[in-house]
C-alpha positions in Angstrom: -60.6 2.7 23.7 -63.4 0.9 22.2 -67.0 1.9 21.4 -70.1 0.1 21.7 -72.9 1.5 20.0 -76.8 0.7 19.4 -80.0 0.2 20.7 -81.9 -3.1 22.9 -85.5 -3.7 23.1 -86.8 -3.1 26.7 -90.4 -2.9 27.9 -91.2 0.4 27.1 -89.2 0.5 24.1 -85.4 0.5 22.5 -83.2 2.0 24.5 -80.0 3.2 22.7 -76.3 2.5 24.0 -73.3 4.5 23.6 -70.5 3.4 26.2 -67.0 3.2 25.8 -64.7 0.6 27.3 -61.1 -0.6 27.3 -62.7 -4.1 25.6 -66.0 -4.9 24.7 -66.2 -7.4 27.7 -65.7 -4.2 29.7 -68.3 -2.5 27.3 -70.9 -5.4 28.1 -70.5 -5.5 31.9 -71.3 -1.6 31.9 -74.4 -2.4 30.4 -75.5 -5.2 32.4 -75.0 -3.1 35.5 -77.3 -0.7 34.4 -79.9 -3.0 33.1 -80.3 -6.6 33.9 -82.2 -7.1 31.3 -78.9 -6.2 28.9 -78.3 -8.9 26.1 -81.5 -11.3 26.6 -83.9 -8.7 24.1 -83.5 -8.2 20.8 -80.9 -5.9 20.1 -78.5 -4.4 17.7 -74.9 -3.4 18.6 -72.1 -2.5 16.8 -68.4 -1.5 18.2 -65.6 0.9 16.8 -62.3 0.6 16.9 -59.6 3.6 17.6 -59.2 3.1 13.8 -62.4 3.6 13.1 -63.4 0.7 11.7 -67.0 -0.6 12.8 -68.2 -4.4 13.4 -71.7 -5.5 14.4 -71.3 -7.5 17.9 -74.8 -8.3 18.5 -74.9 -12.1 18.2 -71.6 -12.1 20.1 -72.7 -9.9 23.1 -75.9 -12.7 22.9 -73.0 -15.4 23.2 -71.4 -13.5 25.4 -74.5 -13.5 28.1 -75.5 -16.9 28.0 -71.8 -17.9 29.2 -70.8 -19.3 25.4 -67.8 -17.6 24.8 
């Protein structure tokens, strides 16, 4: 089980993330579900593994939106 972690600009503010997911596509499509705004803001995210070990995500999440990856 990943984690993603964080926080994304919205219009009144950052709003922080903290969702867990079997992948971080999985992660991603939580969060666009809730808010459509998701991944088009500034933003900073990071994801853990079950070892652990953190990476930060947040110009491949943007990627990841605009249909790159």
């Amino acid at each position: 089980m990943l984690r993603l972690t964080g926080w994304y600009e919205t219009e009144y503010g950052a709003n922080m993330v903290d969702v867990q997911g079997n992948s971080l596509y999985a992660c991603v499509q939580h969060c666009m579900l809730e808010d459509e705004d998701f991944g088009h803001t500034d933003m900073e995210l990071e994801i853990f593994g079950e070892d652990g070990v953190s990476k930060d995500v947040t110009m491949f999440i943007h990627r990841m939106i605009r249909n790159e990856v």
